[in-house]
C-alpha positions in Angstrom: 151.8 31.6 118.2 155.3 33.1 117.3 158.6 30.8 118.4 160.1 32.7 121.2 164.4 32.2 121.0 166.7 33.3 123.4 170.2 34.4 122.1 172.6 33.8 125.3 176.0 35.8 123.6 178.4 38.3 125.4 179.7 39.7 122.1 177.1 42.4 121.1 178.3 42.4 117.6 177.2 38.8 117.1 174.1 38.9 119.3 172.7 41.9 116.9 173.4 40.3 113.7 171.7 36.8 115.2 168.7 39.3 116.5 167.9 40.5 113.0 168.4 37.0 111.0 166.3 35.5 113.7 163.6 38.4 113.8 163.4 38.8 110.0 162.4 35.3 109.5 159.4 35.6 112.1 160.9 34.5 115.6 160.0 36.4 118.4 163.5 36.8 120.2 165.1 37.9 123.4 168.9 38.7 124.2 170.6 38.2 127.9 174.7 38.7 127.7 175.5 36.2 130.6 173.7 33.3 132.1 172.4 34.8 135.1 170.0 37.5 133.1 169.1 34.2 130.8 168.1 32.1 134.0 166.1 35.0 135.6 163.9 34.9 132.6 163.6 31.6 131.5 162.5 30.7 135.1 159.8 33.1 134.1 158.8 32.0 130.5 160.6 29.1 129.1 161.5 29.6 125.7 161.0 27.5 122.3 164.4 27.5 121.3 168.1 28.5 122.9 171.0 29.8 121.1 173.6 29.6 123.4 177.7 31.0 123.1 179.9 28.5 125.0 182.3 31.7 126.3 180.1 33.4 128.5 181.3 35.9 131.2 180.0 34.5 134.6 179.1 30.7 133.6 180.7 27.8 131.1 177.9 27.1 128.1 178.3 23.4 129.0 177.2 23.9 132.4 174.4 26.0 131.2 173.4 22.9 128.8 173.8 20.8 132.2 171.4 23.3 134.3 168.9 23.1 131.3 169.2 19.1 131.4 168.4 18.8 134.8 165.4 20.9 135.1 161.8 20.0 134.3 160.5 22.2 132.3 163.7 22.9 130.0 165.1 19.2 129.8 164.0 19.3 126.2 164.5 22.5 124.6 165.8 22.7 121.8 169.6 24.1 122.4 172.3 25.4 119.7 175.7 25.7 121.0 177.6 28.7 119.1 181.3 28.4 119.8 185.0 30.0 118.4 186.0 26.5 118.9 187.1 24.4 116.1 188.1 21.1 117.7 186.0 18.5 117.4 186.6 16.9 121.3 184.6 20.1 122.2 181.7 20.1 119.5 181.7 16.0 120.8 181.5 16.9 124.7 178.6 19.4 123.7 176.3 16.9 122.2 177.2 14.6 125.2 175.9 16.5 127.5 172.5 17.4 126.0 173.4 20.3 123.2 171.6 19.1 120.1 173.4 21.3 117.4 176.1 23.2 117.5 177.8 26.3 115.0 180.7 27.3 114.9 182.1 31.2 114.4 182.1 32.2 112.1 179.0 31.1 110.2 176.5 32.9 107.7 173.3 33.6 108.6 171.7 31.4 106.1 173.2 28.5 107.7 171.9 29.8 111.2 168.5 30.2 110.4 168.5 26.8 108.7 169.9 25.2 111.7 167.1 26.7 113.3 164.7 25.6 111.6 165.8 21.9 111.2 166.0 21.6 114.9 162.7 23.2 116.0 160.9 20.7 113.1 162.9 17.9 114.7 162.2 19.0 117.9 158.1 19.2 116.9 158.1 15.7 115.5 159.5 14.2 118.4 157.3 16.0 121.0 154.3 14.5 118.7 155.7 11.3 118.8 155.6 11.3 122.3 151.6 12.4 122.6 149.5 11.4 120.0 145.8 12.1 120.3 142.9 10.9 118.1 139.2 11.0 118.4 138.7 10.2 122.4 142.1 8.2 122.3 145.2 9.8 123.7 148.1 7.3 123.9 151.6 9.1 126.0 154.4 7.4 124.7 156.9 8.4 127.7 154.1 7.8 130.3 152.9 4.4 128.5 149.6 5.6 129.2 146.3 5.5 127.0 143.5 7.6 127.8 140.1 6.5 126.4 137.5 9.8 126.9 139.9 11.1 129.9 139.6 7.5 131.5 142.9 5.4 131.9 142.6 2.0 129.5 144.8 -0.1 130.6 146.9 -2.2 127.8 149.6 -4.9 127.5 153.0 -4.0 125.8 152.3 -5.3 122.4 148.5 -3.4 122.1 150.5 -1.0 123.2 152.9 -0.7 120.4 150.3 -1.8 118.1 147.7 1.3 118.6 150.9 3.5 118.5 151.6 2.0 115.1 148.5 2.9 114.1 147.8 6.0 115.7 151.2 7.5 114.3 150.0 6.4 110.7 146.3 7.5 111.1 144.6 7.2 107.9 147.2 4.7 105.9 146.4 1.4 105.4 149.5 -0.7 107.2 150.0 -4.1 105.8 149.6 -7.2 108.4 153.6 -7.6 107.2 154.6 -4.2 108.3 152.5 -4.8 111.2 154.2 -8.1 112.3 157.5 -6.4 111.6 157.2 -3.4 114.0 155.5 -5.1 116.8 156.8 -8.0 117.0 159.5 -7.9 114.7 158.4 -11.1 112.9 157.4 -12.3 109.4 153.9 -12.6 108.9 153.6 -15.7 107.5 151.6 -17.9 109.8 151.2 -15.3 112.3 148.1 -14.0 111.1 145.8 -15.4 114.2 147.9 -13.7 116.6 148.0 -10.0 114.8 143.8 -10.5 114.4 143.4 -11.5 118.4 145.5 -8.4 119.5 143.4 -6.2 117.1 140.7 -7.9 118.6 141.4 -7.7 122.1 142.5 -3.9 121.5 138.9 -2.8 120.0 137.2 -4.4 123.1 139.3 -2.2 125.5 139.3 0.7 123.4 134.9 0.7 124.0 133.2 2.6 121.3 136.7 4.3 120.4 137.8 1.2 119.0 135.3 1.4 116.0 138.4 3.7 114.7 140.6 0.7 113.8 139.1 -0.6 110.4 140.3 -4.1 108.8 140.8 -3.3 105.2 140.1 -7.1 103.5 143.1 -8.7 102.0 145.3 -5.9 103.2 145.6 -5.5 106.6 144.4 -2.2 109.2 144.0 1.3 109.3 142.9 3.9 111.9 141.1 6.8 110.9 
């Protein structure tokens, strides 16, 4: 499915040349000159990616990037601020307030669509991060919730973070140091009992799904 982009730009000069950089390299892309247009249709479909001018007519861009924030659906779009202004107090206030990138005018439109890119495959890795499903096993990461064939499993913190580990590195054998490190952000000398009873523990919850997690001898896990 095509990444749908909304261009938010008064000038029409700029908003034609970021059209055709922007549809040339595959996006599928709308233009609105002022917020209210821009709110009328993202309330409608809620787009992938926003490429929004500070100076706007009727609204402030920051206060746009505020309205975005505090709704639902669009508190994590991606959003790149496009401004004249060359101080950095205002690129800094921007980011504060929930802008994730910003350009300033005037700029090339290699470095746009690179921007563009880098922020929507930040954006994608962070969304995965945040749901991760395998087999019958979906673990949400903002929720703290594991699902086991659509039925809730219910886990302490640390199995918690350990079948994340795992999860996120399906496939790769993790060694019982790197384990220890990132769940309980210890050496793994002499800890070795406590890593195999969470493992244990976590496979009994998990039911049939928990024939996933594999002990590789010597080494340490791996979930495939």
């Amino acid at each position: 499915m095509a990444v749908h982009i909304y261009i938010v730009e008064d000038d029409k000069n700029i908003r034609e040349i970021e059209m055709f950089a922007l549809k040339n390299s595959g996006y599928a892309v709308e233009e609105f000159e002022n917020a209210k247009s821009f709110f009328s249709r993202s309330a409608e479909k809620v787009p992938d990616l926003v490429l929004l001018d500070i100076m706007l007519p009727d609204m402030d861009g920051l206060e746009i990037v505020k309205k975005l924030r505090s709704r639902p659906d669009t508190v994590r779009v991606p959003i790149i601020l496009v401004t004249a202004k060359t101080t950095e107090l205002d690129k800094v206030k921007g980011l504060d307030i929930g802008a994730d990138d910003y350009l300033t005018k005037p700029f090339g439109v290699m470095e746009l669509i690179s921007r563009v890119k880098a922020l929507l495959r930040r954006s994608r890795a962070l969304q995965d991060d945040k749901q991760l499903v395998l087999g019958d096993i979906t673990l949400d990461s903002e929720r703290r919730e594991v699902h086991v064939g659509g039925e809730l499993c219910e886990l302490t913190f640390k199995e918690f973070e350990l079948l994340k580990l795992l999860m996120v590195n399906a496939g790769i054998v993790l060694h019982r140091d790197t384990i220890m490190s990132d769940v309980w952000g210890t050496d793994y000398e002499g800890e070795s009992r406590t890593l195999d009873m969470h493992i244990k523990t976590l496979r009994q919850k998990l039911g049939e799904a928990g024939n996933m997690i594999k002990t590789v001898r010597n080494v340490g896990y791996k979930m495939e």
